[in-house]
VOBAFI-375938 format. One line per 10 residues: number of its first residue (from 1); their letters; for each residue z, y, x of C-alpha. Coordinates in steps of 0.1 Angstrom, whole numbers, plus 5000, padded with zeros to 4 digits. Example, Ala and Ser with C-alpha at 12.3 -4.5 7.8 and 13.67 -1.06 7.14 Angstrom:
REM VOBAFI-375938
1	AS	5078,4955,5123  5071,4989,5137
REM end
This chain:
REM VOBAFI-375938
1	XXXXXXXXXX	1234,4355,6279  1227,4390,6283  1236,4413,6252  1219,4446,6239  1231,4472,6219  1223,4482,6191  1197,4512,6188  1192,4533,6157  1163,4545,6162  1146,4512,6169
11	XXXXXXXXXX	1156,4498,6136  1128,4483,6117  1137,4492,6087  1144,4533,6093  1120,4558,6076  1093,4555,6102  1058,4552,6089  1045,4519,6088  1013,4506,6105  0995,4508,6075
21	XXXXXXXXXX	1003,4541,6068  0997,4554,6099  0965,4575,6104  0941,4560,6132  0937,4581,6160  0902,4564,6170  0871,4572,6155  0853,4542,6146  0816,4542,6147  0795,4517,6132
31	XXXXXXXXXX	0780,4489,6150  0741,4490,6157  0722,4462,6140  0712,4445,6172  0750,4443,6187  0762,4429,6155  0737,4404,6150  0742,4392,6183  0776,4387,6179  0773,4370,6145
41	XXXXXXXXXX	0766,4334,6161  0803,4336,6176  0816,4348,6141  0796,4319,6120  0790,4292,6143  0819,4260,6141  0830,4233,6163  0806,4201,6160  0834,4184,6137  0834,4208,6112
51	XXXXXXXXXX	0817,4200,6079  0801,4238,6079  0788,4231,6116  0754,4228,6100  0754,4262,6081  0765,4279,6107  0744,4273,6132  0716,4276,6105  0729,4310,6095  0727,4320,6132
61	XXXXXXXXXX	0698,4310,6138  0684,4330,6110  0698,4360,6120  0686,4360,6156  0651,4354,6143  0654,4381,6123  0664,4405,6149  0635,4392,6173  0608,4400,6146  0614,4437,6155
71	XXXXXXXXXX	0611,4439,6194  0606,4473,6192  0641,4479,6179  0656,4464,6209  0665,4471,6244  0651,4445,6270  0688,4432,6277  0692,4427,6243  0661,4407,6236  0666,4386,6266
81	XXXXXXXXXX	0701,4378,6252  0692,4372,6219  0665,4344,6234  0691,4331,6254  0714,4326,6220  0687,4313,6201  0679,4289,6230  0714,4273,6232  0718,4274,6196  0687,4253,6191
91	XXXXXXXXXX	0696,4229,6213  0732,4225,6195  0707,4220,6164  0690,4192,6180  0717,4162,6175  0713,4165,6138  0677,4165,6130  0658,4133,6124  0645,4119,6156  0607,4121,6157
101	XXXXXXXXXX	0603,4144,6126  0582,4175,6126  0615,4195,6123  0629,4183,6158  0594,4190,6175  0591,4226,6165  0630,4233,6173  0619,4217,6212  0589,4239,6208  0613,4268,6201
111	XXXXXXXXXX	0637,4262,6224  0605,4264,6251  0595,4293,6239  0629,4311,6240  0637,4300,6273  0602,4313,6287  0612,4345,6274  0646,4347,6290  0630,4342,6319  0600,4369,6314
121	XXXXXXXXXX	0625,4393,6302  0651,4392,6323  0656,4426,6339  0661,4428,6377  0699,4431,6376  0732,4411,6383  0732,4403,6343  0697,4395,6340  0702,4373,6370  0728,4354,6355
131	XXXXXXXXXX	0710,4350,6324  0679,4340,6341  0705,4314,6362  0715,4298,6324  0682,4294,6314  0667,4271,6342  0704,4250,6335  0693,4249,6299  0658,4239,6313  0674,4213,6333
141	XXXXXXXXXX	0693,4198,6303  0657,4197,6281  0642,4181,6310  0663,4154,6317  0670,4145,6279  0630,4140,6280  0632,4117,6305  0619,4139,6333  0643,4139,6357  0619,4145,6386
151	XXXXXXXXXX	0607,4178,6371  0651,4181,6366  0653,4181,6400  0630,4205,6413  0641,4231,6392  0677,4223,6409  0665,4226,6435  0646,4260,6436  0674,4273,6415  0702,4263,6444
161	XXXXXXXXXX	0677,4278,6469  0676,4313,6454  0714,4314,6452  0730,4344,6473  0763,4358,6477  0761,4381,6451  0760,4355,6428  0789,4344,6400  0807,4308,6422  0811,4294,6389
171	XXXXXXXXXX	0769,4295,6378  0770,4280,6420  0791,4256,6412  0779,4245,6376  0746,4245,6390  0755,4214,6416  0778,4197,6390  0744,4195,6366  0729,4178,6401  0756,4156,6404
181	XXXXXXXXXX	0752,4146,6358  0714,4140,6363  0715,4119,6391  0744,4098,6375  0724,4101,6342  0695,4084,6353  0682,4053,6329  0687,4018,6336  0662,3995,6353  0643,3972,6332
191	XXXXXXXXXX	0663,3940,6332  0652,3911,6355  0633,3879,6346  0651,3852,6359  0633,3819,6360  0644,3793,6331  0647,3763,6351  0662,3780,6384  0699,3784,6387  0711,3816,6375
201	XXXXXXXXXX	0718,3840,6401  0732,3874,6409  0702,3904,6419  0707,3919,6452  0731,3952,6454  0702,3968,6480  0672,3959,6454  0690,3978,6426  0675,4010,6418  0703,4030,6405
211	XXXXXXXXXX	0723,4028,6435  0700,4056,6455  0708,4074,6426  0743,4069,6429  0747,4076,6465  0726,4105,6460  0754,4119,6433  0779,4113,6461  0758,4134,6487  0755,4165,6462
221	XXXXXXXXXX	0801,4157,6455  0801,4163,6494  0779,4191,6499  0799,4207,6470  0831,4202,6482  0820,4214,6517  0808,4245,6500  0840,4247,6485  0861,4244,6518  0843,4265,6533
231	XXXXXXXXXX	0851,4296,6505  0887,4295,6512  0918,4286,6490  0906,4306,6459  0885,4273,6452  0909,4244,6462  0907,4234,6426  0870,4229,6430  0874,4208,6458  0902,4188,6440
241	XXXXXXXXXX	0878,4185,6411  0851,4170,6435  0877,4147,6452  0881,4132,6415  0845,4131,6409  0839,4114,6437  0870,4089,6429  0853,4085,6398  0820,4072,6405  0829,4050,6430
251	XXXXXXXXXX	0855,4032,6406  0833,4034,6376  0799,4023,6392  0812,3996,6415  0811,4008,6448  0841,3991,6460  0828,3994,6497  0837,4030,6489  0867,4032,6464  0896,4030,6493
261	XXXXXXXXXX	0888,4060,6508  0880,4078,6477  0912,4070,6458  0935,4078,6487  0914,4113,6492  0918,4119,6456  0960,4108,6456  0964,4128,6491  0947,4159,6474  0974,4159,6449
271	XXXXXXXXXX	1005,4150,6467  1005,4114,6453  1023,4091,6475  1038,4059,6469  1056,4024,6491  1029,4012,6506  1018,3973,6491  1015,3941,6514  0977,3941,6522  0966,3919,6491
281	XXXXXXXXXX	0959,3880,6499  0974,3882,6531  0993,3851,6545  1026,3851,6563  1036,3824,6585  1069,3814,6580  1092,3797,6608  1086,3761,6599  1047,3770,6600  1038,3773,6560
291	XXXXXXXXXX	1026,3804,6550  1047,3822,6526  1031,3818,6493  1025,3782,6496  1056,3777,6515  1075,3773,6484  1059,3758,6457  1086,3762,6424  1082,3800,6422  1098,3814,6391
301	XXXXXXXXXX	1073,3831,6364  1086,3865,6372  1054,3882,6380  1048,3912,6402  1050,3937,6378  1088,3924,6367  1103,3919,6401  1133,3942,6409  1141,3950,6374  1184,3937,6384
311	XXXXXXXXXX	1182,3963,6408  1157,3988,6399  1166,4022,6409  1152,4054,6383  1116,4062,6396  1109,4099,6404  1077,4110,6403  1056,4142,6412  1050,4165,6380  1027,4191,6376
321	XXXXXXXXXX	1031,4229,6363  0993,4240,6370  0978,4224,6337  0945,4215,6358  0965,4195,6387  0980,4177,6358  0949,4165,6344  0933,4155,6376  0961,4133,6385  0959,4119,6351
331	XXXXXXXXXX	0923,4106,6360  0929,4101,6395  0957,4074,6384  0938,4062,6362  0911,4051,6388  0937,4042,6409  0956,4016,6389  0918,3996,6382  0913,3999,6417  0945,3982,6432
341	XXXXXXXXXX	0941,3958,6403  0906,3949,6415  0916,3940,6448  0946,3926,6437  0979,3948,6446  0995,3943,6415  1026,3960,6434  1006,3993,6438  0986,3992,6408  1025,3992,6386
351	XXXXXXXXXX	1033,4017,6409  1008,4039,6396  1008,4031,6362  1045,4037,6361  1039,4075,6371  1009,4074,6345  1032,4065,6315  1055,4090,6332  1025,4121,6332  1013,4110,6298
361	XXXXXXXXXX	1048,4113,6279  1054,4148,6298  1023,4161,6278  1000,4165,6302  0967,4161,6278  0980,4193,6257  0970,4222,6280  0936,4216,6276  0933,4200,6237  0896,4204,6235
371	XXXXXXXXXX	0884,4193,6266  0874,4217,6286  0894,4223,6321  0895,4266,6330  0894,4265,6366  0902,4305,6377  0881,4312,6406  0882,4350,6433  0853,4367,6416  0836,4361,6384
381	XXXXXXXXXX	0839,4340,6352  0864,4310,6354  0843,4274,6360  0844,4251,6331  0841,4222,6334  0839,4192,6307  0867,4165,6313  0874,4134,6292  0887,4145,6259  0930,4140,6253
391	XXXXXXXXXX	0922,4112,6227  0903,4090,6250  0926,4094,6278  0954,4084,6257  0938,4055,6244  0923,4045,6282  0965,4047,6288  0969,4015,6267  0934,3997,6280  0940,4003,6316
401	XXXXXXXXXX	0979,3987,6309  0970,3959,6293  0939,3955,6319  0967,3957,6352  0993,3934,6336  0979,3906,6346  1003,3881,6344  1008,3863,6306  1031,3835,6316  1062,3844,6299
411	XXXXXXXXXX	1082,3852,6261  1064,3884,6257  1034,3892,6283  1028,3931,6289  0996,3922,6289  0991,3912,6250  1018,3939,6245  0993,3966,6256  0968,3955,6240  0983,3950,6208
421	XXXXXXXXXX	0996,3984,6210  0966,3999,6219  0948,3983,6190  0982,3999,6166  0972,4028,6179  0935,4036,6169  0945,4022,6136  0972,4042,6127  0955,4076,6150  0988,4086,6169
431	XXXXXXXXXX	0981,4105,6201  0968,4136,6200  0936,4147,6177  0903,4150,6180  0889,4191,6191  0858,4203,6203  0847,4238,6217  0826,4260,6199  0794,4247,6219  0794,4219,6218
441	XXXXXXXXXX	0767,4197,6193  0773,4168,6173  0764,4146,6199  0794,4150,6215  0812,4147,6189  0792,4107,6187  0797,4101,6218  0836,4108,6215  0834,4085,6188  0818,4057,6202
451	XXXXXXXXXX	0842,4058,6232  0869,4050,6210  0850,4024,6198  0838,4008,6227  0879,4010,6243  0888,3994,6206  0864,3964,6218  0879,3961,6256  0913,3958,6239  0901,3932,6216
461	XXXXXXXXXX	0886,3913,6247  0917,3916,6262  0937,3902,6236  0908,3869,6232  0919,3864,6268  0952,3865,6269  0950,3844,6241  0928,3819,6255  0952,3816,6290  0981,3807,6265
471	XXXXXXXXXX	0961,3780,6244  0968,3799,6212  0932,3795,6202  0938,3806,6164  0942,3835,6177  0915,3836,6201  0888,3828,6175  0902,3857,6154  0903,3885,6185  0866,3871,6189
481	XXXXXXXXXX	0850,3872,6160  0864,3910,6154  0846,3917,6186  0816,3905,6172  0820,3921,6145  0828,3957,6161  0799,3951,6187  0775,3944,6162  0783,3969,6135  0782,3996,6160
491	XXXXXXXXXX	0752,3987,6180  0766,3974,6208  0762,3932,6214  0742,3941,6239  0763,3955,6260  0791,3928,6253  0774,3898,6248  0776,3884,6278  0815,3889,6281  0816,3875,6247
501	XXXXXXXXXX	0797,3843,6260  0822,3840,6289  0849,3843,6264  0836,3811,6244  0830,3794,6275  0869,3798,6288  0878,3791,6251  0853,3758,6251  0867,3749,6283  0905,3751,6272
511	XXXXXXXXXX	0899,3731,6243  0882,3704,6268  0849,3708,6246  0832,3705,6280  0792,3706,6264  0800,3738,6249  0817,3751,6275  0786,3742,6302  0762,3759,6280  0782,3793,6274
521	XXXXXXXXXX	0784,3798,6307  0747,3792,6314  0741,3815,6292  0768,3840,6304  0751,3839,6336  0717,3845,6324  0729,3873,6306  0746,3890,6334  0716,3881,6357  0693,3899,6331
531	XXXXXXXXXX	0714,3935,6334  0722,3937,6301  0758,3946,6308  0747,3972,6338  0776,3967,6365  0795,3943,6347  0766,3926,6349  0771,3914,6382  0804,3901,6378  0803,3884,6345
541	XXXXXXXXXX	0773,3864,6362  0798,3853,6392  0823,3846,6375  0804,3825,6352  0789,3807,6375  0820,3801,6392  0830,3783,6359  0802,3761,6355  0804,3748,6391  0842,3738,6389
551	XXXXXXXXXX	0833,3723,6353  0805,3702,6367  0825,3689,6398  0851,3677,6375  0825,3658,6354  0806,3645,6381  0806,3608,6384  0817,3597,6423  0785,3579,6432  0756,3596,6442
561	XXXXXXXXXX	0730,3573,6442  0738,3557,6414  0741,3597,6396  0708,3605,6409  0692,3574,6397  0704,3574,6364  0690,3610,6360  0662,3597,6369  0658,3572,6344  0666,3589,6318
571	XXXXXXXXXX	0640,3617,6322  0612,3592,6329  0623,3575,6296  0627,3610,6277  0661,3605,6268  0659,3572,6249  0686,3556,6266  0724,3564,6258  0754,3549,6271  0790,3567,6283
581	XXXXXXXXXX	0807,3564,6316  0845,3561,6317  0859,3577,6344  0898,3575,6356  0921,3566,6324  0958,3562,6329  0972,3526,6323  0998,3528,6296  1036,3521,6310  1024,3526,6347
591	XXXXXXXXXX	1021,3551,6371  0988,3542,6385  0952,3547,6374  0935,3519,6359  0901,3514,6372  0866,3509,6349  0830,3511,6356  0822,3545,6375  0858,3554,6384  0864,3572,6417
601	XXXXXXXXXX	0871,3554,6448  0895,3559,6473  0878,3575,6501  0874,3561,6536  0872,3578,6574  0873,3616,6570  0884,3622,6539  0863,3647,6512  0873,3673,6488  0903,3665,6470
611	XXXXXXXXXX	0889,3668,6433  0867,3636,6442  0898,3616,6456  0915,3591,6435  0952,3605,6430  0934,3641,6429  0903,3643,6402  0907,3672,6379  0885,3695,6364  0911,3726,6370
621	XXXXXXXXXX	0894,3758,6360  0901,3793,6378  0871,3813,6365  0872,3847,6350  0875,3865,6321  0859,3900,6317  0874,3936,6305  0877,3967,6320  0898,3943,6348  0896,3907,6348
631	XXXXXXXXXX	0915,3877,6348  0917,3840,6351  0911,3812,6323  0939,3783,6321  0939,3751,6341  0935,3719,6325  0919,3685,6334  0902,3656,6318  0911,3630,6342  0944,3626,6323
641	XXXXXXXXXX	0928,3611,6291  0897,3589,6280  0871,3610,6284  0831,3605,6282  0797,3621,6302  0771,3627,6276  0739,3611,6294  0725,3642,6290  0748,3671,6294  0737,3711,6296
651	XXXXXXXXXX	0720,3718,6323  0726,3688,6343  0726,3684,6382  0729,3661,6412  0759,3665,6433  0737,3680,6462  0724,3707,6435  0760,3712,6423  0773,3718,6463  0744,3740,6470
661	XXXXXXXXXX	0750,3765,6437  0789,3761,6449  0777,3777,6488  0760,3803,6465  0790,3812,6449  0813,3816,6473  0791,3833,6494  0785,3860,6467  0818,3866,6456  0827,3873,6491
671	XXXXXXXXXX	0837,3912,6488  0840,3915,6453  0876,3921,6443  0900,3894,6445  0892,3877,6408  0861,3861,6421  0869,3858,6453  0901,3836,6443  0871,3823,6419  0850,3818,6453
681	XXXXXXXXXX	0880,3803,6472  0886,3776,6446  0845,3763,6443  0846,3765,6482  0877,3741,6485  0864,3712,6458  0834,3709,6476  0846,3708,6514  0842,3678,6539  0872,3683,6549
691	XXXXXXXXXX	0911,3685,6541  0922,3713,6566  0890,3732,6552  0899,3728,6517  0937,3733,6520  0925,3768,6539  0909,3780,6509  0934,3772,6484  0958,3788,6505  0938,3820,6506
701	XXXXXXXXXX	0934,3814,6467  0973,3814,6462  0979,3847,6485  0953,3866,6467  0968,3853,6432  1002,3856,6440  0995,3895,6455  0977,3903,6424  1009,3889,6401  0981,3863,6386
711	XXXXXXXXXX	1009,3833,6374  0983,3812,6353  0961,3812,6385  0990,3800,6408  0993,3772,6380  0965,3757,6386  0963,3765,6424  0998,3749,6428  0980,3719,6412  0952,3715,6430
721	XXXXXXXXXX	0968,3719,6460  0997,3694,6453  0966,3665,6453  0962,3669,6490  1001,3663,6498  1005,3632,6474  1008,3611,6504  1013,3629,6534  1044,3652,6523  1058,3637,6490
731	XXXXXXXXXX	1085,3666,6488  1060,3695,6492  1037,3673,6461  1069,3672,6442  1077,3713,6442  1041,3723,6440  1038,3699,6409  1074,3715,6394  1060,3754,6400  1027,3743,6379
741	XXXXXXXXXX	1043,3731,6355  1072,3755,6350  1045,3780,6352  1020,3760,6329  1047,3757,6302  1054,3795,6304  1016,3799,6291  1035,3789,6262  1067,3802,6257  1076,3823,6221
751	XXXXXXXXXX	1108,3852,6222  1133,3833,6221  1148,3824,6183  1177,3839,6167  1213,3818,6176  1214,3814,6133  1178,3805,6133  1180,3766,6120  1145,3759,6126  1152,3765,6162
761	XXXXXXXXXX	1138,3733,6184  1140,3725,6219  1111,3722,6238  1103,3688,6261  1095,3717,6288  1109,3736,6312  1131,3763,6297  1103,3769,6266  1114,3772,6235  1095,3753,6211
771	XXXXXXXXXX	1078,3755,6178  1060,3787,6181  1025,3797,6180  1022,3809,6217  1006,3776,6230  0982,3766,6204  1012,3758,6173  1032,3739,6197  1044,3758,6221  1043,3734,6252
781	XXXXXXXXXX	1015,3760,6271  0987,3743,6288  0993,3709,6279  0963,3692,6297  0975,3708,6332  1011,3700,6326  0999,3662,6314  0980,3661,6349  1011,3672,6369  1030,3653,6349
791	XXXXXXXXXX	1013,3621,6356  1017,3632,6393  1053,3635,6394  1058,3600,6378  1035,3583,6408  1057,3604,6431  1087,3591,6417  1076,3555,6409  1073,3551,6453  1100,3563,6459
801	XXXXXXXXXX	1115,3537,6448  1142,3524,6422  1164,3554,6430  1145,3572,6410  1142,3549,6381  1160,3574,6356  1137,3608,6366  1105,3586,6362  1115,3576,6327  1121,3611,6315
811	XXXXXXXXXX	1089,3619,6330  1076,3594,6316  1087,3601,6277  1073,3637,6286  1040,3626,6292  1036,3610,6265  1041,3641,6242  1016,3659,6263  0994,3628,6260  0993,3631,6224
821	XXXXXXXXXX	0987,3670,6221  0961,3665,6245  0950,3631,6221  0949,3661,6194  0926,3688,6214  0903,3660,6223  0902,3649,6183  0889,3679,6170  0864,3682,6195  0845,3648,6183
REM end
């Protein structure tokens, strides 16, 4: 460290007149009336949050209005500014009048008015130019908030014309990102009738009217970044902004055709690179001619996101000094990570998210704490521009977490770890607080709010799922009905209620309350067929449909004729007649099935889908639930235990009806991230002719659920598939039926208790440890799908003959524990 020495005559406390004693050189002279009252409104006015937010921008107003009552006083410039204040300072007024009351209508009348002005007064001169450029933005905004974005437009567009050289880049540029809000702004079509007695079904991407409007906010990205590129490096943060925008929309509004190219545009911008995934669902051939993630069929329940940790090296990531790089990349990742989840690279999604946590702990969100990104451009003002505010981004850190951690086999799952501490979070208010510029209106201050509000929900829904794939269904009732609370408090079940329906009809199905569960998801589906989630619309409607098609395969009776007769019947007779068909029910003591009235038959000739076969029924559920990401509901079956068909169930169809909504599905979900198109996969292989066929599409199911680190999908996956080599490869059944079940009883693993703990139990499981809440109070996980497998194993060992005598009785004494938790989910459902 470098010393100085000491200098007398710079000693603070010498003789030396102080500041206030010092006589002031400059002459002050007083301020005119116009200049001061003009600057008043910067001196009074506070931010939107404030509790004198009102009075100030009253005062302001006041005092503008008194200096325009003497024109004559006033210069031109000065009149034309002090209409310009009054204009923007109205419209920060706007938020916190009554809607519809006389007040509001004579502030838009004034706000008119001033505006007109600006634009009559304006003197021909680079400030009155700029001045008269505000005013048609402000124009613009009053436009669109009316509805009339047509009008919006042209007065874009004739303001975008008229621009020259001369002009400020930053009123260019905020000119085209106000294009680029009110084409994304637009409203929302009315939602669509969908016929009552016609299957639910998904509107057509090209029929939607807000994707021109979409694509057209990408055209006006483009053209701004090409203007951008083409004014040299001085605005290379103007074209990194755009590559963010653009990565935006496309991840936000669904255009997945799109999001690729966008998010590696957006990481290449900044420097972002990472290893480089397995393409997601792809199958490997191995040398004896299985494919690698059905090759080996006891996988351990380490998930994607886990793997490596023994020899994990420290991760080095690229940080940021320029404040505005740091919060790009701090959106760009975040668009990333719920891209690469949505197609199912769990590897590059933790990838990302890793050297999110990383940006986020580094501070990143404190160089700009209200908001609003500088960027410094050659000539004129700096461009700023709006981002997300700090809070939100921190609290979209813990959603977007939980949302890629896919996986909740396991002690502790990251997923309900996330989630849980993103929900600790909002209600304790860590993270950085809540600010807002100067300019900004209560509105924004509302819309911050209900943000917050609206992530709060998403983390709730993630924690109902989560719960829900672990059978802990205490717990999902209570995530649940604090959703529906929150949604409808704040004014929002319309927006959620069609995940929440899809929610109940996972939970339904888990607790193998199959006439519930049939009519949630007909309703889910009708609901996202209607539009009243907007994009998510689309996929909750899918995915729901999805649901309902496996459901009613595994309840469908195997004769047709006699199915479609009986239906007959009983609508010609309105329903008087009532009677229950038994389907397959496991002979106590032995391995094989018992056969009743209406049980399946073995098939003959070329055999069909395996659900329908005798040693392979089960009603094994792989649909979806919603959040910002999605994820699968648990596996179980009802072909393990007595079970009845309602004469009448929900909604009910004919085999042929079922096979044709099944071609429906798979055909839609083709394309649309790998959750439904595992979804799509699954219907496709229960309702095949043939074996090969069907054994293809589970295979393509397992690569796209072991890619995207989904363990509670492989379950049942692993189980379905192990039906089809019950007699043709015995060992191959055997290790698919051990990795469903291993990973089945991992759905209900607790952390492990303490070595003094002398309630400590063992569970009848696979490495689980017992007595905890995880599974539903008994911690055995899915108990239906491990009953199923169970059952499986214990034919497999019964033929192969005495040898096996001792395994089969262990199995044997297994089953019958699962038997009687199943005995106990069944119970409460009568």
């Amino acid at each position: 460290m470098k010393k100085r020495a000491h200098d007398p005559d710079s000693d603070t406390t010498s003789s030396a007149p102080t500041l206030k004693r010092q006589k002031m050189d400059v002459d002050l002279n007083p301020l005119p009336p116009a200049e001061l009252a003009l600057a008043l409104p910067g001196l009074l006015t506070r931010p939107p949050a404030h509790p004198q937010h009102a009075a100030g921008l009253s005062l302001s107003r006041a005092a503008l209005h008194n200096l325009l009552s003497s024109p004559s006083n006033l210069s031109t410039d000065a009149q034309t500014r002090a209409w310009l204040q009054l204009a923007e300072l109205s419209i920060q007024s706007l938020p916190l009048l009554p809607a519809g009351s006389d007040e509001e209508e004579n502030t838009t009348a004034e706000i008119d008015r001033a505006l007109s002005k600006v634009l009559a007064l304006a003197p021909m001169n680079e400030n009155g130019r700029n001045m008269k450029t505000q005013a048609v933005l402000l124009q613009v905004q009053m436009a669109a908030g009316r509805g009339q974005a047509k009008f919006a437009l042209k007065l874009l567009a004739r303001l975008m014309g008229g621009f020259t050289e001369k002009d400020p880049p930053a009123l260019v540029h905020t000119a085209r990102l106000a294009k680029v809000q009110l084409h994304l702004s637009a409203p929302r079509p009315a939602p669509v009738d969908v016929d009552a007695d016609a299957p639910p079904r998904t509107p057509a991407a090209d029929k939607d009217p807000a994707m021109s409007e979409r694509r057209a906010a990408l055209d006006a990205i483009r053209d701004m970044r090409a203007l951008a590129d083409k004014s040299g490096e001085g605005h290379a943060h103007v074209a990194l902004l755009c590559c963010v925008l653009r990565a935006g929309i496309v991840v936000t509004r669904g255009l997945w055709t799109e999001a690729e190219s966008a998010v590696k545009d957006a990481e290449e911008a900044l420097g972002l690179t990472y290893p480089e995934s397995p393409k997601p669902g792809a199958l490997r051939r191995t040398s004896t001619g299985n494919t690698a993630v059905s090759g080996s069929s006891a996988p351990s329940t380490t998930t994607a996101n886990d793997k490596g940790k023994s020899k994990a090296k420290p991760e080095t990531f690229v940080m940021f000094e320029d404040a505005f790089e740091a919060t790009c990349a701090a959106h760009v990742l975040i668009y990333s990570v719920v891209y690469h989840t949505h197609i199912g690279d769990a590897t590059g999604a933790a990838h990302r998210l890793s050297h999110l946590h990383a940006l986020l702990d580094e501070g990143a969100l404190s160089a700009f704490p209200d908001g609003v990104a500088e960027i410094q451009l050659p000539t004129g003002p700096p461009l700023c521009v709006r981002t997300t505010p700090p809070r939100v981004l921190f609290a979209l850190g813990y959603l977007v977490s939980a949302s890629a951690k896919r996986d909740p086999v396991g002690r502790k799952p990251k997923r309900a770890t996330f989630a849980q501490a993103g929900l600790d979070n909002l209600d304790e208010k860590e993270g950085p607080a809540f600010e807002f510029p100067l300019w900004a209106s209560a509105g924004d201050v509302e819309d911050a709010g209900y943000a917050m509000i609206r992530i709060r929900a998403d983390l709730l829904s993630e924690m109902a799922g989560v719960s829900i794939h672990r059978n802990d269904f205490a717990k999902a009732d209570e995530m649940l009905d604090k959703l529906i609370a929150l949604t409808r408090t704040h004014g929002l079940w319309d927006r959620y209620a069609p995940r929440v329906t899809l929610h109940h009809a996972h939970l339904a199905h888990a607790r193998l309350d199959h006439n519930r569960a049939l009519i949630c998801y007909d309703t889910a589906a009708h609901l996202g067929a209607r539009g009243g989630a907007g994009a998510e619309g689309d996929f909750i409607n899918l995915a729901a449909r999805a649901g309902a098609v496996l459901l009613r395969v595994g309840l469908l009776p195997p004769d047709d004729d006699a199915v479609e007769e009986k239906v007959s019947r009983e609508v010609e007779e309105e329903r008087e007649v009532e009677e229950a068909v038994e389907v397959e029910v496991p002979k106590k003591g032995k391995g094989r099935l018992k056969k009743r009235k209406g049980a399946a038959r073995k098939g003959k000739g070329k055999a069909k889908a395996s659900h329908l076969d005798d040693d392979a029924t089960t009603t094994t559920s792989t649909t979806t639930t919603t959040s910002t990401t999605t994820t699968s509901a648990p596996a179980h079956t009802a072909s393990t235990s007595t079970s009845t068909l309602n004469t009448l169930l929900p909604a009910q169809w004919t085999r042929a009806q079922i096979i044709d909504e099944a071609e429906r599905v798979f055909r839609a979900c083709e394309g649309q991230g790998a959750v439904l198109e595992m979804a799509g996969a699954v219907v496709k292989a229960v309702v095949s002719e043939e074996i090969i066929r069907s054994k293809a599409h589970l295979r393509r199911a397992l690569a796209l659920a072991t890619s995207s680190g989904s363990n509670h999908t492989r379950a049942a996956l692993l189980a379905l598939g192990a039906a089809h080599y019950a007699r043709t490869d015995p060992p191959h059944a055997l290790d698919a039926l051990r990795g469903a079940d291993v990973l089945a009883a991992g759905l209900g693993a607790v952390p492990k208790p303490s070595s003094n703990d002398p309630n400590a139990s063992l569970d009848v499981g696979v490495g689980v440890a017992g007595g905890g809440s995880g599974g539903g109070g008994h911690g055995l996980g899915n108990v239906a799908l491990r009953l199923w497998c169970g059952e499986r194993k214990l034919e497999l060992f019964r033929r192969a003959g005495p040898g096996e005598r001792e395994r089969a009785g262990r199995q044997e004494e297994r089953n019958g524990v699962f038997r009687r938790e199943v005995g106990v989910l069944r119970a409460r459902v009568q």
